[in-house]
N, C-alpha and C positions, 0 to 999 in steps of 0.2 A: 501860582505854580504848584505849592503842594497841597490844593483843592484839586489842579489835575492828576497828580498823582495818583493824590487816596481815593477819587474816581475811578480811576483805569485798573489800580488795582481790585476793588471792589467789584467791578466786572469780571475782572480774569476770575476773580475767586470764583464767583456768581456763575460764571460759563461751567467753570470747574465742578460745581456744587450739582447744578443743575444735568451735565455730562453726565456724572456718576449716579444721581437719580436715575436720570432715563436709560441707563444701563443696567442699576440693580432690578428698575420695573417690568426689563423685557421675561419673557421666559430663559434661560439656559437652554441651549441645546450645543449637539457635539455633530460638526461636518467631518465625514472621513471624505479626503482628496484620492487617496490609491492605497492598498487596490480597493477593489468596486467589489460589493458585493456578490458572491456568491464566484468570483473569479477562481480557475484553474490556475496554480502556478508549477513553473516547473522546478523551481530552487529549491532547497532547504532552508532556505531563510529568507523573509520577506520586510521591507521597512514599509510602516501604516506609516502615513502623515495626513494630517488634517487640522482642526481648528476648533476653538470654541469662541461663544460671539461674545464671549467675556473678555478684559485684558486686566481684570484687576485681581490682585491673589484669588489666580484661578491654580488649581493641583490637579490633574490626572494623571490616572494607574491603570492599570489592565491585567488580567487574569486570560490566560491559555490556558485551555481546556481544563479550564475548573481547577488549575495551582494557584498557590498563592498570590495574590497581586504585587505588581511592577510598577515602581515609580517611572513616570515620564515627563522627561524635562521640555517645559512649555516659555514662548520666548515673552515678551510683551504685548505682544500684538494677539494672546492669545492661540497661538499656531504651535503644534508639537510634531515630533514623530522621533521613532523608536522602532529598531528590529529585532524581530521573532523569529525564532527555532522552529519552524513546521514537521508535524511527523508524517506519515505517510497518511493520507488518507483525507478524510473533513477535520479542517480544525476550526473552534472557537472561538473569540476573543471577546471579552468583553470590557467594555471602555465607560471608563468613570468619571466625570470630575465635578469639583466640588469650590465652591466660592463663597462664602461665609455659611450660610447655613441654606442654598442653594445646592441643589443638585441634580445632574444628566446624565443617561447612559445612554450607551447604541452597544448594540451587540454586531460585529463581523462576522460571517461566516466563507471558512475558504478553502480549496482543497487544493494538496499537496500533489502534485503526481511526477514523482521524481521522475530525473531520465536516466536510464541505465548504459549507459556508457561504455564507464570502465570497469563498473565494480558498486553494484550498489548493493548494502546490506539494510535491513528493516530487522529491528527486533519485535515482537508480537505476546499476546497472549490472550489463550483463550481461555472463559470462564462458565461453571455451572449454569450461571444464570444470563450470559451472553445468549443474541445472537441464533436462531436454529436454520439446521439447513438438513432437507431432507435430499440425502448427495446423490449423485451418478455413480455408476457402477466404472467399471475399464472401461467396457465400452462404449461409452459415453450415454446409456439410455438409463432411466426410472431403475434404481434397485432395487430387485424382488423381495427381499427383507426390510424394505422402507426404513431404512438404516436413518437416521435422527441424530444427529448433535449439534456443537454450537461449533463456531465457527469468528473467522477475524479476514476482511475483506480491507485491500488496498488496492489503490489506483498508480500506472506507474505508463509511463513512454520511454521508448527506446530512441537512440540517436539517429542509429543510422540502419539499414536494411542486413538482416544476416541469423544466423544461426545463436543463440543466446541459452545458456543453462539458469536454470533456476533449481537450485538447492535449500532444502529447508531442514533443520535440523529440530528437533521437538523432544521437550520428555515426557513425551506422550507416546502415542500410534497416531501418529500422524495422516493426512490423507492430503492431496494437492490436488485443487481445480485450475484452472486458465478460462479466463473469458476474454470475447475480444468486443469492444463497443459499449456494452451498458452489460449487467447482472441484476440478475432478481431472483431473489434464495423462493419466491411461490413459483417461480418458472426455473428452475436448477440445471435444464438441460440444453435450452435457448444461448445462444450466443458461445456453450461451450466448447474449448479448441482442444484442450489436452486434459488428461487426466493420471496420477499416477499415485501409486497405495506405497510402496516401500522400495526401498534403491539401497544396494549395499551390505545386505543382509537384513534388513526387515525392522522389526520392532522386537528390540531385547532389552528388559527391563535391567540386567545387569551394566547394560553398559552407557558410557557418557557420549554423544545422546544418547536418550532412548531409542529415539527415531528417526529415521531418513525417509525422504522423500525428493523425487529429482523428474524434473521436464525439461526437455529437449526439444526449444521449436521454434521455428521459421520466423520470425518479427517484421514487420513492416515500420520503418520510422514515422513518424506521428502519431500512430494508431494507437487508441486507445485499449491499455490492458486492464483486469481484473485478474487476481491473483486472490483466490480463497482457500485458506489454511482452515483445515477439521481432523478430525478423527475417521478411520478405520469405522469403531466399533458404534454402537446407538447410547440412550439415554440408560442403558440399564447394564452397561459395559463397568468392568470398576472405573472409579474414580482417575486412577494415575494412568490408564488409557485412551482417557478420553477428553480430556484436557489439560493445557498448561503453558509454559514457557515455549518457544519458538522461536528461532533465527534465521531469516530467509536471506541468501544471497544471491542478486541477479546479474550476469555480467556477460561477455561475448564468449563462444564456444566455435570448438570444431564440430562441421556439421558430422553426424551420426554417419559409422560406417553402412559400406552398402550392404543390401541384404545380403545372405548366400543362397546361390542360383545354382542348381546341381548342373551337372555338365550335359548338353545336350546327348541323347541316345546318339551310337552310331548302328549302323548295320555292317558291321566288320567282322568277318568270321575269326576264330580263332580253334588251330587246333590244338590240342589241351590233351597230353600221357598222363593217364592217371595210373598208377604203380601202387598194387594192393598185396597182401599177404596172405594166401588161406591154406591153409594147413602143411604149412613151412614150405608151400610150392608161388614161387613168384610167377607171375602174369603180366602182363603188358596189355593194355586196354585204349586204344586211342577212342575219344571223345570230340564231338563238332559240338562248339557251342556260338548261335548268334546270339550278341546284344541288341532288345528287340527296340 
């Protein structure tokens, strides 16, 4: 009886030995389960789950858009997940782990396209070496000073169909594009819906912001927007005009009042005393005048 024993267990051992062999021998890799690469989401926050084909002290971490890396708690079976803070626009992740002296990575890429609802703000910034966009003028065509800078491009949906303000505030000289569907800064004037240079009193270096800028337009809910933040001024503007910090808020508006429409002409005669003084002797003059 304990020759069957020390048999059985020399096998379990033996299963055991041989398990962890043909598991150190495989390569490593890392499955991501959701989301799927290259996905739009509409959240601010996303949870990655997935798995490595490891189950034995396996450790992954991950790194958003090139910050420090984040420990991720991984169960037995080799399976983890862990949610992320997305900012507006493409974001990165990239996914590590690590098993004695083994190691795997897969890189996520994902874009954020909030929905503006109630109230959505993005914080921004634009850099010397960001980004160039050679911009539209007001009225939406090629501008004749082939005006140059850099520029900070997000993706965003709206909930529901209606009138929506988009405020940006910049310590800069700001400048606001609107696209609707896709953007492309070599095609700058394709796909664009609004455009607008200063709201409020314009760009004053004295005061906090520097700068405003404000659109006022029509949204369709699902539809794809593009909201690109630049400057005013080009490549040779000063420095503290032409890029920096930014704050854009997007949220539901009253629509824009109507125009003013002068009153139509009538043809109504009117007669009209005109009473003049010349040389201390008063006159009386009646006058016919039509409104033509």
């Amino acid at each position: 009886m304990k020759n069957i024993f020390r048999y059985a267990l020399i096998l379990i051992v033996g299963a055991l030995f041989l398990s962890a062999c043909s598991e150190s021998a495989k390569e490593m890799a890392i499955s991501v389960i959701s989301p799927t690469e290259g996905a739009t989401v509409s959240s601010s926050v996303v949870r990655v789950a997935g798995s490595v084909n490891r189950f034995y002290n396996v450790a992954v971490s991950y790194k958003l858009n090139g910050a420090a890396a984040q420990d991720a708690t991984v169960d037995g079976n080799g399976a983890f997940a862990f949610d992320v803070p997305l900012t507006a626009g493409t974001n990165t992740i990239e996914l590590t782990a690590t098993s004695g002296s083994s190691v795997a990575s897969k890189t996520l890429t994902l874009i954020s396209q909030p929905v503006a609802s109630a109230g959505l703000v993005v914080s921004g910034k634009t850099t010397a070496d960001g980004p160039k966009i050679t911009r539209p003028d007001l009225g939406g065509g090629l501008d004749d000073a082939n005006r140059t800078s850099s520029y900070d491009a997000f993706t965003f949906s709206v909930a529901s169909d209606g009138w929506y303000g988009i405020l940006s505030e910049q310590d800069y000289d700001g400048y606001l594009l609107l696209y609707k569907d896709a953007f492309d800064p070599k095609t700058p004037v394709k796909n664009l819906i609004a455009v607008n240079d200063d709201f409020g009193g314009g760009f004053d270096p004295e005061r906090t912001p520097k700068g405003r800028s404000r659109i006022l337009s029509n949204l369709k809910a699902g539809m794809k927007y593009i909201l690109v933040t630049t400057a005013y001024g080009d490549l040779e503007s000063p420095a503290e005009t032409r890029y920096g910090n930014f704050k854009t808020t997007i949220g539901p508006s009253d629509p824009p009042p109507p125009p003013f429409v002068l009153p139509q002409p009538r043809n109504d005669e009117y007669n009209i005393t005109v009473r003049f003084l010349t040389n201390n002797i008063t006159a009386e003059q009646q006058a016919v005048f039509v409104e033509a």
